[in-house]
Structures are given as structure tokens and as C-alpha cells.
LOGUGU-415234 format. One line per 4 residues: number of its first residue (from 1); their letters; for each residue x negated, y, z of C-alpha. Coordinates in steps of 0.25 Angstrom, whole numbers, plus 5000, padded with zeros to 4 digits. Each point is the difference from the previous one (the first is absolute). Layout:
# LOGUGU-415234
NUM	A	X:Y:Z  ...;
***
This chain:
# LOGUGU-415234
1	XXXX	5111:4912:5278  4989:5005:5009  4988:5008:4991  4986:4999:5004;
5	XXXX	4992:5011:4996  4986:5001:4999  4992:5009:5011  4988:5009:4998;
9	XXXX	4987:4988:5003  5009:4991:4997  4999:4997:4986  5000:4985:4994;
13	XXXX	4988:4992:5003  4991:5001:4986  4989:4989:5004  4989:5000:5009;
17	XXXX	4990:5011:5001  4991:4991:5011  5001:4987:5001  5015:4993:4996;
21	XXXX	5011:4998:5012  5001:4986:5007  5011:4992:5002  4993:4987:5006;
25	XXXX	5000:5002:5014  5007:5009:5009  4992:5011:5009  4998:4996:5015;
29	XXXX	5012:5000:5008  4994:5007:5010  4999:5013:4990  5015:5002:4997;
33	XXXX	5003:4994:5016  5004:4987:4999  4998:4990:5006  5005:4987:4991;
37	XXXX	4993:5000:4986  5011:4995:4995  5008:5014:5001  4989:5009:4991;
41	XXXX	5004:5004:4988  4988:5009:4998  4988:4994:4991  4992:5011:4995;
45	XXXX	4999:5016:5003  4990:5009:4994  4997:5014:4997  5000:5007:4989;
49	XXXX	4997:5016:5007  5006:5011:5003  5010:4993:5009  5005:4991:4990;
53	XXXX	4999:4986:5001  5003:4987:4993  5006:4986:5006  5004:4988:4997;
57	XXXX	5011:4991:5009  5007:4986:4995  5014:4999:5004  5003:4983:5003;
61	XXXX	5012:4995:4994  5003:4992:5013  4997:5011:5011  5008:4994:5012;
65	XXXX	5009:5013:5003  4999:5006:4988  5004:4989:4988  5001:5003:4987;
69	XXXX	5015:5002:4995  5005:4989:4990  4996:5009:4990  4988:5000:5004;
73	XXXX	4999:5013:5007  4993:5004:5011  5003:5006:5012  5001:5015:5000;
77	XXXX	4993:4999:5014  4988:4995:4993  4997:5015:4996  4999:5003:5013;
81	XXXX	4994:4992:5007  4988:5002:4988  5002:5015:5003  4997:4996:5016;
85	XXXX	4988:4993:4997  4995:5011:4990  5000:5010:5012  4994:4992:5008;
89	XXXX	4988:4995:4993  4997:5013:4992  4998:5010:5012  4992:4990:5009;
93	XXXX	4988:4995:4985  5001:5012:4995  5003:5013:5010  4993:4992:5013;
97	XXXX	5013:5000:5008  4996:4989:5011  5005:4987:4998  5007:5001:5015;
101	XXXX	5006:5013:4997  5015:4999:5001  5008:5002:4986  5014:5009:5001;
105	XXXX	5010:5000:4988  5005:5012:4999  5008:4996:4989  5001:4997:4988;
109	XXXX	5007:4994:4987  5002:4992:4988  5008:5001:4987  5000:4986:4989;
113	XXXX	5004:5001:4986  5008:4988:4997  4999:5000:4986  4984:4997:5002;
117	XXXX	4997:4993:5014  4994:4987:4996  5004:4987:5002  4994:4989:5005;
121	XXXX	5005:4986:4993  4986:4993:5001  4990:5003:5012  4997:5015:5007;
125	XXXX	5000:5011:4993  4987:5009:5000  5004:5014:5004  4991:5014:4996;
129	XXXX	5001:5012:5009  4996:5012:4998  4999:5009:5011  4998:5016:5003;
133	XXXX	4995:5003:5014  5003:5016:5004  5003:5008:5012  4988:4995:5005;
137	XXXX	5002:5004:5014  4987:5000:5013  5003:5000:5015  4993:5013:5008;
141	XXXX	4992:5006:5004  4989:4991:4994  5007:5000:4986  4993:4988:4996;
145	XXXX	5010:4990:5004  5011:4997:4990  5012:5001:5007  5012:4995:4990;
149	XXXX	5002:5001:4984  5008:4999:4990  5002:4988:4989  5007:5001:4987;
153	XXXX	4999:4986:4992  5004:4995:4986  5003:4985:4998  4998:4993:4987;
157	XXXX	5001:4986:4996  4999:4995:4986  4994:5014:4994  5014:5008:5006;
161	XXXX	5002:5007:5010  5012:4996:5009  5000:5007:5013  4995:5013:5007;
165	XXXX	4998:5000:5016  4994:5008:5009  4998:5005:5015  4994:5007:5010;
169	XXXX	4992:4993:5013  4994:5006:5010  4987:4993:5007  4999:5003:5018;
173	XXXX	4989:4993:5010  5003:4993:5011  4998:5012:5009  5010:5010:4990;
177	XXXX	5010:4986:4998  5001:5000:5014  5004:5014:5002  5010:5000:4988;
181	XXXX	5006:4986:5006  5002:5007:5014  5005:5013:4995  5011:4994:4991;
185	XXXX	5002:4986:5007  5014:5001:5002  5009:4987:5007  4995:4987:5000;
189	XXXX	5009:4993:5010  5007:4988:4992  5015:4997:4997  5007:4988:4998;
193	XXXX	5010:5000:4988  5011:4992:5007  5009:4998:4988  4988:5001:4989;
197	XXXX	5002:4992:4987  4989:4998:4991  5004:5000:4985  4998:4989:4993;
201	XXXX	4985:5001:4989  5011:4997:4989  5008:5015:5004  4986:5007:4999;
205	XXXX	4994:4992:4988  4988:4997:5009  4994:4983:4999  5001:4996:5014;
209	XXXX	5005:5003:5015  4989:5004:5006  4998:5011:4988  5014:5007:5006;
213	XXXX	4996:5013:5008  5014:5005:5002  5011:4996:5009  5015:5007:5000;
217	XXXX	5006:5001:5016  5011:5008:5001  5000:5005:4986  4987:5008:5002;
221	XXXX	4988:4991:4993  4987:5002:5008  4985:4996:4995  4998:4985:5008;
225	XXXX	4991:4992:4995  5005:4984:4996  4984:4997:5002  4992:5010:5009;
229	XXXX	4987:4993:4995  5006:5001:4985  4987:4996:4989  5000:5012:4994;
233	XXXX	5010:5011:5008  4991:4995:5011  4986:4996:4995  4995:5006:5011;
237	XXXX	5002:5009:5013  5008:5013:5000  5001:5008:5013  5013:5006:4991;
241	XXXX	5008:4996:4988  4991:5000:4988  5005:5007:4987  5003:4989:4991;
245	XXXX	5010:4994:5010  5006:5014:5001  5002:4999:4986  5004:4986:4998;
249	XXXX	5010:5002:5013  5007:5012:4991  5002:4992:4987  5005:4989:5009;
253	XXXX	5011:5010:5006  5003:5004:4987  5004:4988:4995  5008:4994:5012;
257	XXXX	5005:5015:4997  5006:4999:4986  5002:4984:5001  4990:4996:4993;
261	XXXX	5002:5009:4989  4986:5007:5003  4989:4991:4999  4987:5004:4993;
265	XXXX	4998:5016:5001  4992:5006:4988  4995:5012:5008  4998:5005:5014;
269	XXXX	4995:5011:5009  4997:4999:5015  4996:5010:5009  4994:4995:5015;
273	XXXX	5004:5010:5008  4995:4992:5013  4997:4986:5004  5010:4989:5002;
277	XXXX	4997:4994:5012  5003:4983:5002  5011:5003:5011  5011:5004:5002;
281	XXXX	5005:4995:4983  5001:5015:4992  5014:5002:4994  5000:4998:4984;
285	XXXX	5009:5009:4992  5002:4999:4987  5010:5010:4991  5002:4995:4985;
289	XXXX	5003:5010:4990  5005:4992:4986  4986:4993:4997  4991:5008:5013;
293	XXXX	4999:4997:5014  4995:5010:5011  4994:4993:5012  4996:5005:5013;
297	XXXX	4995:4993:5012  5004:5005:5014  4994:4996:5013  5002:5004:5013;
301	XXXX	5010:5009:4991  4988:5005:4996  4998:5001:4984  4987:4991:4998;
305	XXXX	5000:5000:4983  5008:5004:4988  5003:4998:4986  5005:4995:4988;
309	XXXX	5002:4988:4993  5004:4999:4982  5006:4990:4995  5002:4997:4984;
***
């Protein structure tokens, strides 16, 4: 069983001290860089001081990629994604990061208690957050510009809390996203898998096809997207591999890995330790340990991210 434990800032909600949370509409898609309103989860943010902040998100019970389990469970990537969207919106209405900047993932994490995530027979589920901004960091010389920070976020639904996430983001103009770009582009030239196969959505527990990022040639498994133009892996355009695929593309290995046997991890930590370019396919590698699974990607045999993915 994984043990969530209460952070500092993080206590349970106890009620509004302004005006009460809204769940009826979600924020404009534009503010948590989306492009389909459909794929918002955010509804409601809004601060509560000191760098604490209070949100509400709705989790739907028939999100496309991420169904609910027959249980009614949702996704474990759900807390991500919210924890994506959080660090989006939070720096750029309440620390002026310009809406242009361009948003790193450093890394970041999640852990679900089983025993109280909520379950969705009937509808969405409404979702409270509870976030701590810290490590508050600003670009020189000026000292003005924030340049990246820290989130910490508890997760309640029906008065309990059932997850803890949290991550790291840094935040680059064009002109400094540029020069990072050039100084750790590394091969882009693209490769064709000759002998790939693409597992079926039943191996990976995923709904359909196009949700398959994986394919297995050779007996190494490379990140190769089914749908390039994927609804949500791909909402919109990424001169590199966004995060969430990353992610999404490590549980998938580790399932093909264990046979199936590793489905839905409870916890996770990923650290990006450099872009992952489109081409050539990054190397997905995954180690399981009993009921853990170390990842890495490798590109170029470059090693792009790493991590660890729990399974109850």
C-alpha cells in the first residue's frame, strides 16, 4: 500500500475564506496550453497567500485515453496531467510568467493511496488541490523575472486526501529556449524500425490503437507513436517529446515488460535530464524489481530521462 502523507501547506481544505471553488466551467484552455477544451481538467484556481494556493479540477468518467477502470477508478495519469496544468497556470496569473514563455519539466512525481482514491460510478468527480509554491527562483541580472519553481499538491475528493504530487518547471524565452535548444540538440536524423511491432492496446491496458506509443523491433522497445497527432499526447505542437508521453511511454514498456502484470503504477518519479527529440525513436528501458520498475530513455545513446514506476 502506497502512504500519502500530509506536506507542510498542504493541509485539508476547511472551507472557503473567499469566495467558494467552482466546478462549472473549466479555465480557458489557452492558460494550461491547450488547445481542445475538451482536454482541460482545471475549473478553478485561486490564492490563498503566502504561496499557497487552492484549486479545483473535475476528473470525466469517459476521458478518451484515460477511462475509468471497471471499478470505477481513474487513471493514475490524471494526477498528472492536473499537476501539468497547475504549473502552468499558477506561474503565468499569479507570478507574471508570460503566457509565451516556454514551460520545462524538470521532474516530478506522484504517489496514490488506493485505499482512498475516489471512484467515479455516476458522472466526474470533482477534485481539490492544494498546492505549495516554493523555491521561487528569478533569471539575472534583472531578478525580477521568475525563471522556474517549485509545486507541491495535495489531492482530495469526497473530504480525503488521496494523492500527493509534485514537481519542478522551469520557465525560458524564446531567445534563452533557443540557445538551450542549440546547446543540447543532439541527432535528429530519423530511423526506420524495419522489423517494428506494435503491441496490441489490450498488452498495455490502453482503449485503442492510436493510444499505443511503444513499438518492440528487435527486442529493444523504442517510444513511436501509433498517432503522431494523438488528442491528448498530442494536443498540440512540441518541438520535443512532451513529458506526459515520456511518462505514458515508461508505464507502457513496463507493462510489455512484465506481461501485463504491471499495469496502473501508484507512484512515480521522473527526472528530465534533457529533451527527447521526435527523431530518431529514444530506447525505452525498463528493469522490474518485484512490484518497481526502473526506466530510462536513451537517445542517440544519449540518456534523455529517468525514473521509477510502483506498482501495488
Amino acid at each position: 500500500m502506497v502512504i500519502v502523507r500530509e506536506a507542510r501547506g498542504l493541509s485539508e481544505p476547511t472551507g472557503p475564506t473567499g469566495r467558494p471553488l467552482s466546478w462549472s466551467r473549466t479555465v480557458a484552455r489557452e492558460a494550461v496550453h491547450r488547445v481542445s477544451v475538451a482536454e482541460v481538467l482545471l475549473t478553478d484556481v485561486r490564492t490563498l497567500g503566502d504561496g499557497r494556493f487552492e484549486a479545483a479540477a473535475q476528473w470525466p468518467r469517459s476521458h478518451p485515453t484515460f477511462p475509468h477502470g471497471g471499478d470505477g477508478l481513474h487513471h493514475p495519469l490524471m494526477i498528472a496531467e492536473t499537476l501539468r496544468e497547475l504549473g502552468i497556470y499558477i506561474p503565468t496569473r499569479y507570478y507574471a510568467v508570460p503566457a509565451g514563455a516556454h514551460f520545462l519539466i524538470r521532474d516530478l512525481f506522484f504517489r496514490l493511496d488506493p485505499e482512498a482514491e475516489p471512484r467515479a460510478p455516476h458522472g466526474a468527480t470533482d477534485i481539490t488541490c492544494r498546492i505549495a509554491v516554493t523555491d521561487v527562483r528569478t533569471a539575472l541580472p534583472s531578478g525580477r523575472l521568475v525563471s522556474g519553481m517549485r509545486l507541491d499538491v495535495g489531492l482530495w475528493a469526497g473530504g480525503r486526501i488521496f494523492a500527493r504530487a509534485g514537481g519542478t518547471a522551469r520557465f525560458l524565452d524564446g531567445t534563452a529556449y533557443a540557445e538551450t535548444r542549440s546547446a543540447h540538440s543532439g541527432q535528429t536524423a530519423r530511423r526506420r524500425l524495419r522489423a517494428a511491432v506494435r503491441p496490441s492496446p489490450g498488452q498495455l491496458g490502453v482503449t485503442a490503437a492510436r493510444d499505443v506509443l511503444v513499438v518492440r523491433d528487435g527486442g529493444v522497445v523504442y517510444l513511436d507513436p501509433a498517432d503522431p497527432r494523438h488528442p491528448f499526447f498530442f494536443d498540440h505542437w512540441s518541438d520535443h517529446v512532451p513529458g506526459l508521453v515520456l511518462l505514458e511511454s515508461a508505464r507502457q514498456a513496463a507493462a510489455l515488460a512484465s506481461g501485463g502484470l504491471l499495469l496502473r503504477p501508484l507512484a512515480c518519479r521522473m527526472k528530465a535530464i534533457r529533451f527527447t527529440e521526435s527523431h530518431p525513436p529514444a530506447v525505452v528501458e525498463c528493469v522490474s524489481h518485484g512490484r518497481t520498475c526502473v526506466f530510462r530513455l536513451r537517445q542517440a545513446d544519449i540518456c534523455t530521462a529517468v525514473g521509477v514506476l510502483q506498482y501495488g
